[in-house]
C-alpha positions in Angstrom: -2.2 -6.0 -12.2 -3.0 -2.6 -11.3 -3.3 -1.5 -7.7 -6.7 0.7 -7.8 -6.0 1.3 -4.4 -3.3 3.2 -4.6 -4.0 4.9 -7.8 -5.4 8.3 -8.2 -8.9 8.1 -8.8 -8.9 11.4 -11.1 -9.4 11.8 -15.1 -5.5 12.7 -14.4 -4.2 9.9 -12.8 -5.8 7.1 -14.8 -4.5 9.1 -17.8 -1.0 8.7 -15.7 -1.4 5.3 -15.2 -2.3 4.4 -19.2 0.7 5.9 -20.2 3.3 4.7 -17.9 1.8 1.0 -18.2 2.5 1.5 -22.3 5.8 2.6 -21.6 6.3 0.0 -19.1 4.9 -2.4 -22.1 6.9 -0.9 -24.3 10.7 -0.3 -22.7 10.5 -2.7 -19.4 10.4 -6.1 -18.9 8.9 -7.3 -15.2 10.9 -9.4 -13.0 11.0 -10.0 -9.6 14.8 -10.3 -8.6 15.6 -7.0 -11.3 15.2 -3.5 -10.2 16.2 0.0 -12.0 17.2 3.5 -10.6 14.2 5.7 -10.7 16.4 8.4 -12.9 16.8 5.7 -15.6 13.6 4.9 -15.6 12.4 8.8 -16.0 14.9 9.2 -18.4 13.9 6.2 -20.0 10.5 7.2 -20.0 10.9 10.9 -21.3 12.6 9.6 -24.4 9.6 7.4 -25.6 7.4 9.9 -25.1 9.1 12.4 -27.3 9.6 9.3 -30.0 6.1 8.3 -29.2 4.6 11.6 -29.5 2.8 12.0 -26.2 2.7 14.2 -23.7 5.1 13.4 -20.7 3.0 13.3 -17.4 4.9 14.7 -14.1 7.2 13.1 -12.4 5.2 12.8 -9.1 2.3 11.4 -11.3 5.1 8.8 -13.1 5.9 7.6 -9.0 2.5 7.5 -8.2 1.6 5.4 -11.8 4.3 2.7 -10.8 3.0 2.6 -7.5 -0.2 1.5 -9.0 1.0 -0.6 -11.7 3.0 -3.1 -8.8 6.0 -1.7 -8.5 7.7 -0.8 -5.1 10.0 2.4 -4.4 12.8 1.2 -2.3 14.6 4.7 -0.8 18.0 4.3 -0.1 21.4 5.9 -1.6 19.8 5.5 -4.6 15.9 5.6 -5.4 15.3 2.1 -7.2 12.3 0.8 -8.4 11.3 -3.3 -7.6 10.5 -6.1 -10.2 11.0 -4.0 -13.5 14.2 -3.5 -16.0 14.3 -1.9 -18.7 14.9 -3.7 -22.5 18.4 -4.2 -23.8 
């Protein structure tokens, strides 16, 4: 499912891309017709890895990661992410 493509092709950036698909594993659930703001998802994201105990990648690196992982930006009022939500 991920897009090598699009994803960074640096020590960095598959690091990036581990992580966020674990939290995405984790904290999400994929479906098509859901999609969640980009600062929930951060947010989201931020908390498990302080309870998970790993190191937070950047922000642009978290964007980029979805990107690769499936998941398309859609820029508007808000910045929403496509086909994921997160659990409860």
């Amino acid at each position: 499912m991920i897009n090598r493509t699009a994803s960074p092709a640096t020590p960095q950036g598959e690091f990036a891309i581990a992580m966020v698909e674990r939290f995405v594993g984790d904290r999400c659930v994929r479906e098509a017709p859901w999609f969640e703001t980009a600062a929930d998802l951060w947010s989201a994201y931020l908390a498990w890895c302080e309870q998970s105990r790993v190191k937070a990648v950047k922000q642009t690196a978290f964007g980029r990661a979805m990107a690769a992982l499936g998941f398309a930006k859609h820029r508007g009022h808000i910045v929403t992410y496509r086909g994921v939500r997160l659990r409860g």
